[in-house]
C-alpha positions as a Markdown table, in Angstrom:
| # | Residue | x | y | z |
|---|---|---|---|---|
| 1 | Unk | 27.9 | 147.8 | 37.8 |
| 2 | Unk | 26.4 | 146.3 | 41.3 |
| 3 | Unk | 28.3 | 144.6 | 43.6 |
| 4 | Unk | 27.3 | 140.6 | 43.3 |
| 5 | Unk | 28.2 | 138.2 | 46.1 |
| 6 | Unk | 27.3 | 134.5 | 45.7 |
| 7 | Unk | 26.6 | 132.9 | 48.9 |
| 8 | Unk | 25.5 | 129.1 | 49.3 |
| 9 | Unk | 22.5 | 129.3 | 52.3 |
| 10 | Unk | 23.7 | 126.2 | 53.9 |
| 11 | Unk | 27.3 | 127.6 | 53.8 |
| 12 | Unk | 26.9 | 131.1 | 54.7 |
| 13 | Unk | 30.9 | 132.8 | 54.5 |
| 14 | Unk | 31.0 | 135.4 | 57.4 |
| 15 | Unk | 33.5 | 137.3 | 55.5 |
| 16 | Unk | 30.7 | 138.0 | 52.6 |
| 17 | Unk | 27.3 | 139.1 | 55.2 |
| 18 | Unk | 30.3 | 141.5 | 56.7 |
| 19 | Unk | 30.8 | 142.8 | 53.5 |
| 20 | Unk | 27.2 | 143.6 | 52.6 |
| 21 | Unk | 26.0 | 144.5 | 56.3 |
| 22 | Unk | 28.6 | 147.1 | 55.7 |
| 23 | Unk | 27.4 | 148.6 | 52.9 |
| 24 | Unk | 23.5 | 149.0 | 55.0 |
| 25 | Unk | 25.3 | 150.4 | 58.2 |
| 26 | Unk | 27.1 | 152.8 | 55.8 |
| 27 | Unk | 23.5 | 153.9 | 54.0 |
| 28 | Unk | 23.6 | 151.5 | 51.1 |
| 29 | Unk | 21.1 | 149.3 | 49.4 |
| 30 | Unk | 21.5 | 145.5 | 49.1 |
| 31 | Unk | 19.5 | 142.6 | 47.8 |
| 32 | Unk | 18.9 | 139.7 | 49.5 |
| 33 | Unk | 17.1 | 136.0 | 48.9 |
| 34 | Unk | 14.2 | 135.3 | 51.2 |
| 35 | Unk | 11.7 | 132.3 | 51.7 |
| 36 | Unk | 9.3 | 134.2 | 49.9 |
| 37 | Unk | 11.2 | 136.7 | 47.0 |
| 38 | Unk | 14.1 | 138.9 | 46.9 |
| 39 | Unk | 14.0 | 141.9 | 48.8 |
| 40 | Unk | 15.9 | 145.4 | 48.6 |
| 41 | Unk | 16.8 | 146.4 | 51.6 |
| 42 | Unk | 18.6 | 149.3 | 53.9 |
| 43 | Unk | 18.6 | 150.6 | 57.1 |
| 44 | Unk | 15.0 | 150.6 | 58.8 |
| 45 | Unk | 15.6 | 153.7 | 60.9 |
| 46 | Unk | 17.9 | 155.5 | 58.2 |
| 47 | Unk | 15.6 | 157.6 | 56.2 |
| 48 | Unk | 17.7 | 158.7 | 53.7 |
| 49 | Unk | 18.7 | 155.0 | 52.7 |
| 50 | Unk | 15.4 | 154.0 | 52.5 |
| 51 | Unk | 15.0 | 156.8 | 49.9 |
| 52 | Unk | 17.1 | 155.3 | 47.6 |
| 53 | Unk | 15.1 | 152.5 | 47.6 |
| 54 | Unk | 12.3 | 154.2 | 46.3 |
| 55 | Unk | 14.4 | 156.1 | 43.6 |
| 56 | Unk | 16.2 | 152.5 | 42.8 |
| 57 | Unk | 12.6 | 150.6 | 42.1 |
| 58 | Unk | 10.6 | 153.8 | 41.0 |
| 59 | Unk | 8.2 | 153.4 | 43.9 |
| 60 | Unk | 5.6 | 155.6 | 44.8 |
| 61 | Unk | 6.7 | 157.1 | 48.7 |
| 62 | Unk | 2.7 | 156.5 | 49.6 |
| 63 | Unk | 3.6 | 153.0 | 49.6 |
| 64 | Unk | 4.7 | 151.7 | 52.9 |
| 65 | Unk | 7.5 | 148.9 | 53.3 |
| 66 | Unk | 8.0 | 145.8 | 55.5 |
| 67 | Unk | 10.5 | 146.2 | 58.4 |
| 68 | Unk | 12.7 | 142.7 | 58.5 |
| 69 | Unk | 14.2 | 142.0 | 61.8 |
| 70 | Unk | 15.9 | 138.8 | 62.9 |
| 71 | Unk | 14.7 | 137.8 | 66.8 |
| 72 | Unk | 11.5 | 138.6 | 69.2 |
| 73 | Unk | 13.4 | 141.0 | 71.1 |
| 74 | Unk | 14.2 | 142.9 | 67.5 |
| 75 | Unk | 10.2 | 143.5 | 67.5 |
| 76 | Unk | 10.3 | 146.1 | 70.3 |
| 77 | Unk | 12.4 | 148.4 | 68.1 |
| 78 | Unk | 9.9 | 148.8 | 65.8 |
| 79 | Unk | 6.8 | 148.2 | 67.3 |
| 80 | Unk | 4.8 | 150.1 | 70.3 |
| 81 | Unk | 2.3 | 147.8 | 71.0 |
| 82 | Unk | 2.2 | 143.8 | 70.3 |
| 83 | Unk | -1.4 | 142.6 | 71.3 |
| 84 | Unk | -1.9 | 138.6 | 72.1 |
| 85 | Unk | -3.4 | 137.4 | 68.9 |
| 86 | Unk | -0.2 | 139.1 | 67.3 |
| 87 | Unk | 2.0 | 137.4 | 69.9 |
| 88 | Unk | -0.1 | 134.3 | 69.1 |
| 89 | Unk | 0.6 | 134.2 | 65.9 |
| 90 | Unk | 4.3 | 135.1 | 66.3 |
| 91 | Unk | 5.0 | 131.7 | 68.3 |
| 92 | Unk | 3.5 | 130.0 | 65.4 |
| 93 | Unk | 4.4 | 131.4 | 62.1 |
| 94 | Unk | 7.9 | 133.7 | 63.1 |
| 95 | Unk | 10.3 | 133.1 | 61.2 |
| 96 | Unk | 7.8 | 132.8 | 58.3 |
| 97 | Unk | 6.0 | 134.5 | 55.4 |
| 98 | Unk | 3.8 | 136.0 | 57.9 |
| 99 | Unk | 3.6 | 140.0 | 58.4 |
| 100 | Unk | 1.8 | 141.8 | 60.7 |
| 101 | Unk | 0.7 | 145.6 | 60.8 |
| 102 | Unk | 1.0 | 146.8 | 64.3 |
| 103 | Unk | 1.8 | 150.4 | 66.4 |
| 104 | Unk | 4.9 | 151.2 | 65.3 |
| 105 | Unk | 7.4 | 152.9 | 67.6 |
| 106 | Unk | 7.5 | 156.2 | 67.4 |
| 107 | Unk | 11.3 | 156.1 | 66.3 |
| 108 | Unk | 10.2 | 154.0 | 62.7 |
| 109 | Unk | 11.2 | 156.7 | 60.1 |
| 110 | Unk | 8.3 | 158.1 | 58.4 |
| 111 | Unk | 9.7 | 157.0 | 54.8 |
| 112 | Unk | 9.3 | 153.6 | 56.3 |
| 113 | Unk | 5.6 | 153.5 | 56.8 |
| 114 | Unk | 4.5 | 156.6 | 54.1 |
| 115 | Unk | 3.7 | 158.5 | 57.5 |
| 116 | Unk | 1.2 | 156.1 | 58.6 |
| 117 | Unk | 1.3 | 155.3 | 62.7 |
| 118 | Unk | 1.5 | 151.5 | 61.6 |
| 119 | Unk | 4.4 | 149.6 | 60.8 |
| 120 | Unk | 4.5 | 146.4 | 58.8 |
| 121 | Unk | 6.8 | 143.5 | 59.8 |
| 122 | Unk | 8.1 | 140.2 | 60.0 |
| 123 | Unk | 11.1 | 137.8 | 60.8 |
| 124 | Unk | 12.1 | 136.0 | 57.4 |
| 125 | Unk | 12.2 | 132.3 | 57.3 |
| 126 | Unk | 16.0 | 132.5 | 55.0 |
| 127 | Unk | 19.4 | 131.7 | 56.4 |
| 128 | Unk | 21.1 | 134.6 | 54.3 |
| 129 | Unk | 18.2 | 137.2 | 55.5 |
| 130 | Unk | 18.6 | 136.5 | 58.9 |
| 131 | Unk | 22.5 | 136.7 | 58.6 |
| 132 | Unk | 22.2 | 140.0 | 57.2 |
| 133 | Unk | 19.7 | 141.3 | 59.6 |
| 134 | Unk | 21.8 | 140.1 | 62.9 |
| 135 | Unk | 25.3 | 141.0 | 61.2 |
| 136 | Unk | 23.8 | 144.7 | 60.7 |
| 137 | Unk | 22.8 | 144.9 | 63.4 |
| 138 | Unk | 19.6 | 146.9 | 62.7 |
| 139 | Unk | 16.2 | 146.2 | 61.2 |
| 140 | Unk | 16.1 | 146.0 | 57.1 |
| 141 | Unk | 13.4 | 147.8 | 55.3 |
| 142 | Unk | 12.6 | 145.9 | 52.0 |
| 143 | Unk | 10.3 | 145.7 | 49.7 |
| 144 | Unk | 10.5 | 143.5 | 46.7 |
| 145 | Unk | 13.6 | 144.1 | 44.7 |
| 146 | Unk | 11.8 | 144.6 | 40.9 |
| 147 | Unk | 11.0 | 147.8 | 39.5 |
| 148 | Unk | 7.9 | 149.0 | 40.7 |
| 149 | Unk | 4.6 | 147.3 | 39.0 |
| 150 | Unk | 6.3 | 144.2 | 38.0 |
| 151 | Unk | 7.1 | 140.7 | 38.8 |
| 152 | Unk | 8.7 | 140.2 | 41.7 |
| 153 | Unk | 12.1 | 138.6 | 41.3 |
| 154 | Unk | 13.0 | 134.3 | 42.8 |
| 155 | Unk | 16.4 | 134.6 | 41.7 |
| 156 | Unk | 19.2 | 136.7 | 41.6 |
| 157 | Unk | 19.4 | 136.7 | 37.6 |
| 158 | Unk | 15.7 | 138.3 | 37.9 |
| 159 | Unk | 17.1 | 140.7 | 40.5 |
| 160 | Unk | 20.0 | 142.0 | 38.2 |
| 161 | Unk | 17.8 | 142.5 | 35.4 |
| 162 | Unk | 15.7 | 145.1 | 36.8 |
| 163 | Unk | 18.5 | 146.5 | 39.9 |
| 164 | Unk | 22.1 | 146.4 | 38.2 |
| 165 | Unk | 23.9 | 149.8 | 38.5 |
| 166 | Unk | 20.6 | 150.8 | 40.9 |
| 167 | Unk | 22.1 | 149.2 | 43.9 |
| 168 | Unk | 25.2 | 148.9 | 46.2 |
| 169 | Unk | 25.0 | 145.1 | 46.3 |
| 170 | Unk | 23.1 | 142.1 | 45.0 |
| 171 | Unk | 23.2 | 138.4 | 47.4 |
| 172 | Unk | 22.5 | 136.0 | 44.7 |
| 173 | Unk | 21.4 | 133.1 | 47.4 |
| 174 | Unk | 19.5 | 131.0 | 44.8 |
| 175 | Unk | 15.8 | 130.5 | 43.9 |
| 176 | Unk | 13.5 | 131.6 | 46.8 |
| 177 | Unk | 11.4 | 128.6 | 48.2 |
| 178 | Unk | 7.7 | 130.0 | 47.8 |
| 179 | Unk | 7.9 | 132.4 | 45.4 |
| 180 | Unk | 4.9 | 134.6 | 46.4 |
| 181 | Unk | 5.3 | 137.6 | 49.0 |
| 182 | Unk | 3.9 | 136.9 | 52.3 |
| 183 | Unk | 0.9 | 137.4 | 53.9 |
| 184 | Unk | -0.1 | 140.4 | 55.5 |
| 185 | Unk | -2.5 | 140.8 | 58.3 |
| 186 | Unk | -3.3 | 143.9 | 60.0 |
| 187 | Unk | -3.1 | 143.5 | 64.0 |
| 188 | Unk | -4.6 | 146.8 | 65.3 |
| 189 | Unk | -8.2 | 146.0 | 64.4 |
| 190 | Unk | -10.4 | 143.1 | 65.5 |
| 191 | Unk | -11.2 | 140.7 | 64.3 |
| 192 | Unk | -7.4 | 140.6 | 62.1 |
| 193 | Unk | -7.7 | 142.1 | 58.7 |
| 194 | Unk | -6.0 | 140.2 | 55.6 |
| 195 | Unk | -4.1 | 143.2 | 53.7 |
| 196 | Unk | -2.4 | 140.7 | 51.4 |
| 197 | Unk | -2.8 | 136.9 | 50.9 |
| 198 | Unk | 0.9 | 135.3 | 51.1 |
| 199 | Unk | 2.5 | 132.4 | 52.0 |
| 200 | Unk | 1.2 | 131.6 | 55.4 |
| 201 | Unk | -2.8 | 130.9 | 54.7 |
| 202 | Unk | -5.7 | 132.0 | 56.2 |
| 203 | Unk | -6.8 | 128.8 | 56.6 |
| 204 | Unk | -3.6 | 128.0 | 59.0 |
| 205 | Unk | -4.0 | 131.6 | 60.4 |
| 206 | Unk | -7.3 | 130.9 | 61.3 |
| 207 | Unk | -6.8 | 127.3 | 62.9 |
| 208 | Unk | -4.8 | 129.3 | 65.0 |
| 209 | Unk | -6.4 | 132.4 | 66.4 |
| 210 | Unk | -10.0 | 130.2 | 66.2 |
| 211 | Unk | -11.7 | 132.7 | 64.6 |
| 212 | Unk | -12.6 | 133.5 | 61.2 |
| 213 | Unk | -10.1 | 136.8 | 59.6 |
| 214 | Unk | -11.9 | 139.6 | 57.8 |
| 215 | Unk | -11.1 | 140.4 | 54.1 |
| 216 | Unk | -9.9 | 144.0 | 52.8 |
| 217 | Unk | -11.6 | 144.0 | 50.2 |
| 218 | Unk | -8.3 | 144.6 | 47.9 |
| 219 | Unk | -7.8 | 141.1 | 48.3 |
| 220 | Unk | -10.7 | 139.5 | 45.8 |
| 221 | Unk | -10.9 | 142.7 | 43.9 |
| 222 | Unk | -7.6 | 144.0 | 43.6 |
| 223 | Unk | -8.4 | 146.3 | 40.5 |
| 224 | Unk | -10.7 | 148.0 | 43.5 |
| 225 | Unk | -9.4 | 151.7 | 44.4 |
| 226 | Unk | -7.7 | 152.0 | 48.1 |
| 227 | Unk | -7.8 | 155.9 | 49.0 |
| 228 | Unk | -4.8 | 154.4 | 51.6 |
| 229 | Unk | -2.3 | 151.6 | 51.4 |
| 230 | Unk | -1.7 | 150.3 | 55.2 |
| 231 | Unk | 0.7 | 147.3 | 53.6 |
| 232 | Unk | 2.2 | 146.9 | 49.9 |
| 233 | Unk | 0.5 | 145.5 | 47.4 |
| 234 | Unk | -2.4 | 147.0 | 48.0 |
| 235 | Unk | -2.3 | 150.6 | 46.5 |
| 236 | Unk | -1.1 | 150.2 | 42.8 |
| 237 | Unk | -0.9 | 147.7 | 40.0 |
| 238 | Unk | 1.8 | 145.0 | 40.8 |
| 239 | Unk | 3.4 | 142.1 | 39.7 |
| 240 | Unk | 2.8 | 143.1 | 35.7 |
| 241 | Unk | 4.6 | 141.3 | 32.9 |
| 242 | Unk | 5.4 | 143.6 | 29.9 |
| 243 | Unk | 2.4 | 141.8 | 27.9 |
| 244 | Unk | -1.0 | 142.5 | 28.4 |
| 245 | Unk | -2.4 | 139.4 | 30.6 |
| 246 | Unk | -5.3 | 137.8 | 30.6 |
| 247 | Unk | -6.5 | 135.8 | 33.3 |
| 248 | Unk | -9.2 | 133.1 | 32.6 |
| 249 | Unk | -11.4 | 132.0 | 35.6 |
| 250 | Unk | -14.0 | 129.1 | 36.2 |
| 251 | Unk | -15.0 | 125.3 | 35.4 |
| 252 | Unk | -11.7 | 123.7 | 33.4 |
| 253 | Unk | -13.2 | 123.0 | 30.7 |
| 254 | Unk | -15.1 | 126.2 | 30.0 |
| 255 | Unk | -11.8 | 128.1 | 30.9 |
| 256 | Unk | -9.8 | 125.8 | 28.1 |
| 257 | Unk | -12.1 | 127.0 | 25.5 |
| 258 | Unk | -12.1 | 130.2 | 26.2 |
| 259 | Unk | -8.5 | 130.3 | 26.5 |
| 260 | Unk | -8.0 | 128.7 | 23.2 |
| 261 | Unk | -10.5 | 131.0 | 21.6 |
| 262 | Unk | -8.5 | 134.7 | 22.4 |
| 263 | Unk | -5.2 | 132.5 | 21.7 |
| 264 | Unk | -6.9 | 132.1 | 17.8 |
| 265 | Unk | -7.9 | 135.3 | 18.2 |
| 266 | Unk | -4.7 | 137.6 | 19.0 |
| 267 | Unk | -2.8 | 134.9 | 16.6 |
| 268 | Unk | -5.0 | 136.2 | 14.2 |
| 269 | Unk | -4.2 | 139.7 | 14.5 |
| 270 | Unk | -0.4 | 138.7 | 14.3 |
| 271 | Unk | 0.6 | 138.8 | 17.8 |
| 272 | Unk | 2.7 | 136.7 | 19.5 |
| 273 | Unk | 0.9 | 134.5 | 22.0 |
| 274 | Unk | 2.0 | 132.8 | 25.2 |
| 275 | Unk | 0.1 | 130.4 | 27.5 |
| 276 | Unk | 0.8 | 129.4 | 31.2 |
| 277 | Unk | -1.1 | 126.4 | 32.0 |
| 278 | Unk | -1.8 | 125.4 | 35.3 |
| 279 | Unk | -3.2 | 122.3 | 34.4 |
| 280 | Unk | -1.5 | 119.3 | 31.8 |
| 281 | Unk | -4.6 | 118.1 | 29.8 |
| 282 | Unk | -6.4 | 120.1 | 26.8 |
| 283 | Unk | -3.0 | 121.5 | 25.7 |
| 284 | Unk | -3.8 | 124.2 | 23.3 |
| 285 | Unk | -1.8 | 124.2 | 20.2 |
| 286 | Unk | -0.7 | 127.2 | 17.1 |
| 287 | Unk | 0.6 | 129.4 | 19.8 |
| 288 | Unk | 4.1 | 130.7 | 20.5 |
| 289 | Unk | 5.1 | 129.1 | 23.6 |
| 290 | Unk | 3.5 | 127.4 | 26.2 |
| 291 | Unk | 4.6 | 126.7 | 30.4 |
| 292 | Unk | 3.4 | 124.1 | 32.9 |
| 293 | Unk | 4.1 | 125.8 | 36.3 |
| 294 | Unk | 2.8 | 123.1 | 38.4 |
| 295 | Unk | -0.2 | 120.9 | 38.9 |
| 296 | Unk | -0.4 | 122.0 | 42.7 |
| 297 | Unk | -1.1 | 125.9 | 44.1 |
| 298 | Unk | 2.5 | 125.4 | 45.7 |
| 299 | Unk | 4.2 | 124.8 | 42.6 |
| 300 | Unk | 2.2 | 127.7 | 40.9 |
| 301 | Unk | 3.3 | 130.1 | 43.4 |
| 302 | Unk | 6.7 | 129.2 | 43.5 |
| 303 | Unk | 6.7 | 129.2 | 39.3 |
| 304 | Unk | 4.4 | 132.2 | 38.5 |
| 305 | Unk | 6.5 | 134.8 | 38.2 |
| 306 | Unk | 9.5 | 133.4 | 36.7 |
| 307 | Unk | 6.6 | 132.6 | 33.8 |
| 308 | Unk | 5.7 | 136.1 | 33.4 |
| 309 | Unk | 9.3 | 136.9 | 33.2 |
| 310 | Unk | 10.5 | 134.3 | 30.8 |
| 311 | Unk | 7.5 | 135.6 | 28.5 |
| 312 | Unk | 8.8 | 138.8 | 28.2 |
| 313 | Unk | 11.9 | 137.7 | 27.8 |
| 314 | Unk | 10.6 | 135.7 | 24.6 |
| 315 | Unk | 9.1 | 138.5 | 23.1 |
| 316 | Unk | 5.1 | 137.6 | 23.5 |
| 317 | Unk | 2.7 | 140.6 | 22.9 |
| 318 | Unk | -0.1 | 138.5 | 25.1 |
| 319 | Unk | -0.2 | 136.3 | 28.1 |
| 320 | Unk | -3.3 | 134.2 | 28.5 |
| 321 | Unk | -2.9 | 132.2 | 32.1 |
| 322 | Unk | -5.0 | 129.5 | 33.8 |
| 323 | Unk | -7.1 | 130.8 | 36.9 |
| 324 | Unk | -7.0 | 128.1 | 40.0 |
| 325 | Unk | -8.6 | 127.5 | 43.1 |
| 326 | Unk | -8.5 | 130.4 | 45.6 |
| 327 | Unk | -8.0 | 127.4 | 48.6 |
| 328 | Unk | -4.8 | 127.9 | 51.0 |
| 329 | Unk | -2.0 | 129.7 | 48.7 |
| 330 | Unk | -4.1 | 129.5 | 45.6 |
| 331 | Unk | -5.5 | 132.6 | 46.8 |
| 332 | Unk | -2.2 | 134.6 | 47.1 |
| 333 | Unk | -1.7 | 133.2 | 44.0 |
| 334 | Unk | -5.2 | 134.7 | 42.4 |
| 335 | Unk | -3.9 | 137.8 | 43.8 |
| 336 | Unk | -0.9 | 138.3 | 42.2 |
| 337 | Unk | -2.6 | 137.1 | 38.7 |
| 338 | Unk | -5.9 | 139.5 | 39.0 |
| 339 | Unk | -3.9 | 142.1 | 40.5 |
| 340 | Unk | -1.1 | 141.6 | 37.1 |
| 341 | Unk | -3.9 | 141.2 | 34.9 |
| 342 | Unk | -5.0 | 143.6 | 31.8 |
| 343 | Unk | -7.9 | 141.5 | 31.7 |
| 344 | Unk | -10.0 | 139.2 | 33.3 |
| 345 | Unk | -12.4 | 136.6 | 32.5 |
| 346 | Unk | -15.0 | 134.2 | 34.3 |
| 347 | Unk | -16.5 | 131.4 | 32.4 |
């Protein structure tokens, strides 16, 4: 059995961050609540903690992590070189779901960044991470704390699912506030590069810096090949419920019908059907469950992966879900769902 410590993030007991910055000064692995989702962390410059993160979540080493560190000054322990824009951006977005990819220091374990000269990372925008960080007194490498390829866990319940008797320690801290990872832009080229659309936009990034940021081309095509991941996320599948998902794309109505027409369909061939709706009208009926996640690209983030998770958990052999509008966080949101999806469909 793991280790679980309930801490309240308004009332953060010193006595229970001791305990579990302990266990990542010692080489363990703990779980944590950010803004964004939990992550599983250990010791950034301890390389064989940060192979049992790998082991625990079945990650390929190719894929790099995001170093977690809890003040500016932190940054200089993992990075060589910090250009303007970066430092730009920093002032604005730190703490935040912002990461940037920058020279790393030459220090950075190699397990770290999959032997790339780049590190990835970022100060978290969560009470409970940032306790943890400063009481460790080191930098945490974490990636999300699921099993590799599937959702990413927003609460501690999703967290113990997939880690217990994997990890040292779980901080249950309650449901994470945005619910998508964050955004990831790469600093060492020019103009920026979006690695991964997150919780800070590109349209706030680009208010910003005043100048428009270049697309990997992962982002809109996910299902693309990437000889080389320079952030996570961008490499393998991710994000998967158990079901095969099909995303559905375009003009409401069009999407409705269509959606209602594969729901007939699978039903037909006996297979238990789920639907997440991201819109309340044109309810579509004879399936086995149904979930609203939110009428706004905020409260689809924040809800998307708990639906894929309580899907599974009801036994559905098919997930049809609701495409939205790739404006602001509804394209992190597209993301996840294209790069999750079995199937996709524009009408």
């Amino acid at each position: 059995m793991t280790l679980v410590i309930s801490i309240h993030p308004q009332h953060i007991k010193k006595q229970r961050i001791r305990h579990a910055a302990t266990l990542i000064k010692q080489g363990g692995i703990v779980v944590f609540p950010t803004e964004t989702v939990y992550g599983l962390g250990a010791d950034a410059f301890n390389g064989k903690a940060i192979k049992k993160i790998f082991t625990a979540k079945g990650r390929p080493s190719n894929n790099p992590l995001i170093v977690h560190i809890a003040t500016y000054q932190q940054l200089h322990t993992v990075a060589a070189h910090i250009p303007h824009k970066a430092r730009t951006l920093i002032r604005t977005f730190w703490p935040g779901p912002l990461t940037l990819i920058l020279k790393k220091a030459h220090h950075v374990p190699k397990e770290v960044t999959a032997g790339l000269n780049t590190v990835a990372v970022r100060i978290p925008n969560h009470p409970i991470a940032l306790a943890l960080i400063k009481q460790s007194r080191t930098a945490i490498a974490a990636p999300s704390a699921n099993l590799s390829g599937k959702p990413s866990p927003t609460t501690a319940a999703h967290v113990f699912h997939d880690m217990n008797g994997k990890v040292d320690c779980i901080i249950n801290g309650g449901t994470c506030k945005i619910g998508v990872e964050s955004t990831i832009l790469d600093m060492t080229v020019d103009p920026p590069l979006l690695l991964r659309p997150g919780g800070i936009s590109i349209e706030q990034i680009e208010k910003i810096l005043k100048q428009p940021i270049a697309f990997h081309p992962a982002v809109s095509h996910p299902k693309q090949k990437v000889s080389f991941a320079k952030a996570p996320g961008m490499k393998y599948r991710h994000y998967a419920p158990k079901a095969q998902l099909i995303l559905v794309e375009g003009k409401h109505h069009e999407v409705i019908s269509k959606m209602d027409a594969f729901a007939r369909m699978y039903k037909k061939k006996q297979k238990k059907v789920g639907i997440i709706r991201c819109t309340s009208d044109g309810m579509l009926k004879k399936v086995d469950a149904t979930l609203f996640i939110g009428n706004t690209p905020q409260k689809v983030a924040h809800n998307l992966f708990t639906a894929f998770r309580t899907l599974d958990h009801k036994g559905m052999h098919i997930i049809i879900a609701e495409g939205i509008d790739e404006k602001h966080i509804g394209l992190a949101v597209m993301n996840r769902m294209r790069k999750a999806a079995s199937r996709i469909i524009r009408v």
